[in-house]
LODO-259457 format. One line per field, with one value per residue (C-alpha): residue in one letter; y, z, x. Coordinates in steps of 0.02 Angstrom, whole numbers, plus 50000, padded with zeros to 5 digits. Layout:
BEGIN
type <- [A;...]
yy <- [Y;...]
zz <- [Z;...]
xx <- [X;...]
! end
This chain:
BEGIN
type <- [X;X;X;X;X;X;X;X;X;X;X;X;X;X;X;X;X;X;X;X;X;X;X;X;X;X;X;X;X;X;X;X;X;X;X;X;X;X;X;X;X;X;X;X;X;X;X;X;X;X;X;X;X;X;X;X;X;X;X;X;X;X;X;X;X;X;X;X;X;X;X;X;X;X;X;X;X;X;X;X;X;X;X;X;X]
yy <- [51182;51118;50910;50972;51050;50899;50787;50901;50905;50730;50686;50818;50726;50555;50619;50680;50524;50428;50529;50538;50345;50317;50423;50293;50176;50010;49980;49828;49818;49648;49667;49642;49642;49584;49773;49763;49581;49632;49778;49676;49543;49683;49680;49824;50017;50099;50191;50249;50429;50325;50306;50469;50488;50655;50582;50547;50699;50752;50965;50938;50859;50989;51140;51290;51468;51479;51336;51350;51529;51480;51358;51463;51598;51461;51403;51605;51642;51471;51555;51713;51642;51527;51683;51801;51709]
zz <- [53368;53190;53158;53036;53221;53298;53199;53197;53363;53385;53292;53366;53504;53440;53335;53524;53617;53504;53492;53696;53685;53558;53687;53844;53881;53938;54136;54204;54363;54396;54329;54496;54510;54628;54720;54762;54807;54934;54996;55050;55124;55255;55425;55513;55479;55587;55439;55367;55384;55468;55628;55661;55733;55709;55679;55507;55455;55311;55273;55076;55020;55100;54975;54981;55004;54841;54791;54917;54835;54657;54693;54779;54645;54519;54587;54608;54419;54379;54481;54390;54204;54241;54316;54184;54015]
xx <- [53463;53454;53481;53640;53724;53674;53756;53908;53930;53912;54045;54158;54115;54160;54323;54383;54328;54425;54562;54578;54569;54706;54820;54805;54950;54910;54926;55034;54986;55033;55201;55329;55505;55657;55635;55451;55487;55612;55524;55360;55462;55557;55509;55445;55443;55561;55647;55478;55390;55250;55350;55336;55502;55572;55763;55710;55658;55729;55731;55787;55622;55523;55501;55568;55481;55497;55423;55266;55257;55245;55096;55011;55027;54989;54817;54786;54824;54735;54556;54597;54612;54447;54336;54385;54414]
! end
């Protein structure tokens, strides 16, 4: 490898670093409002999927066959396109 590809691909390197930088939103993690305030000051968690009752199960936030089918063709075809491209 020459210095001329070296330097090339350094700044390829650079020219993408920045440009993956530019692309990143700031984070406001601190930022709270009203809801999370009355969230953390509710007692207890008997309407929460940590009970573990089985009352509050709920079937329509589950996914469907479909859905279960189309992931797992997805991660297939993802194994496929990664072995053989």
């Amino acid at each position: 490898m020459t210095t001329k590809s070296k330097l090339i691909m350094f700044a390829t390197v650079v020219v993408c670093v920045i440009c993956i930088g530019m692309i990143g939103n700031e984070a406001y993690a601190q930022g709270s409002s009203s809801l999370d305030k009355d969230m953390a000051s509710r007692q207890g968690i008997s309407e929460s999927l940590a009970s573990g009752s089985k009352e509050n199960n709920d079937d329509s936030r589950n996914p469907s066959r479909l859905q279960m089918g189309v992931g797992i063709g997805s991660c297939v075809v993802a194994f496929v396109v990664l072995k053989y491209l």
